[in-house]
N, C-alpha and C positions, 0 to 999 in steps of 0.2 A: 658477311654480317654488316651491320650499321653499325657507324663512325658515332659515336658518343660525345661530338665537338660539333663546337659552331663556330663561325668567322676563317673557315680554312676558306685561302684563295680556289678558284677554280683552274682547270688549264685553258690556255688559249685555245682556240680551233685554228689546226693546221689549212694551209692553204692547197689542196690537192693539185689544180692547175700547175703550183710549181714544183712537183715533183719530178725527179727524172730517174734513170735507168741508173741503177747501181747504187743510189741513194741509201746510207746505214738506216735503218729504225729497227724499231724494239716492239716488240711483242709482251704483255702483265697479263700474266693467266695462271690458271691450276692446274699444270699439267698431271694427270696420273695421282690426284691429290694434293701433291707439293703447292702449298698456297703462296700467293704472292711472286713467282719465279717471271725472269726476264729472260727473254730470247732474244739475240739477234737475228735481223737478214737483211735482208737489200730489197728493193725495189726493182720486178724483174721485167713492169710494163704495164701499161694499161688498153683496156680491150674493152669492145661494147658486147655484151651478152645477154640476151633475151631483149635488146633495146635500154637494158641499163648499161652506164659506163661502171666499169669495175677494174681496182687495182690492183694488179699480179705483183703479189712479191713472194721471195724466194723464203721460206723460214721452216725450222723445223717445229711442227707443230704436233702436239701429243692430245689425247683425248682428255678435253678439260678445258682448253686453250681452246677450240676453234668460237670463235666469234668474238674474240679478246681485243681489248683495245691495241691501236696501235702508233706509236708516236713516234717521231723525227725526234732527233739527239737535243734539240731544244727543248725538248717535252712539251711540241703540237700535236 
């Protein structure tokens, strides 16, 4: 739904170049309904596929969550 507020800060945008292998971030999705829920996992590599670079990380992800934002523990 849409936020009923204005003057909320935004997040930063994380820097993907510096990520590395094993790195914590968090996963904000609906898994299976449950609104708002956070996941952990790690960052388990990055790979080029179909000619895009794309970053593999490790999380358990439920139907609802896939395509959810994902942030480093700074909240990038």
């Amino acid at each position: 739904g849409k936020i009923e507020k204005t003057g909320l800060p935004a997040l930063e945008l994380g820097d993907s170049d510096s990520l590395r292998e094993g790195q914590t971030v968090l996963a904000v999705g609906n898994p299976l309904g449950l609104e708002h829920s956070v996941t952990r996992g790690v960052i388990a590599g990055s790979r080029e596929v179909n000619g895009n670079q794309m970053i593999q990380i490790a999380i358990p992800i439920e139907p609802g969550s896939s395509g959810s934002p994902v942030l480093d523990l700074d909240g990038r």
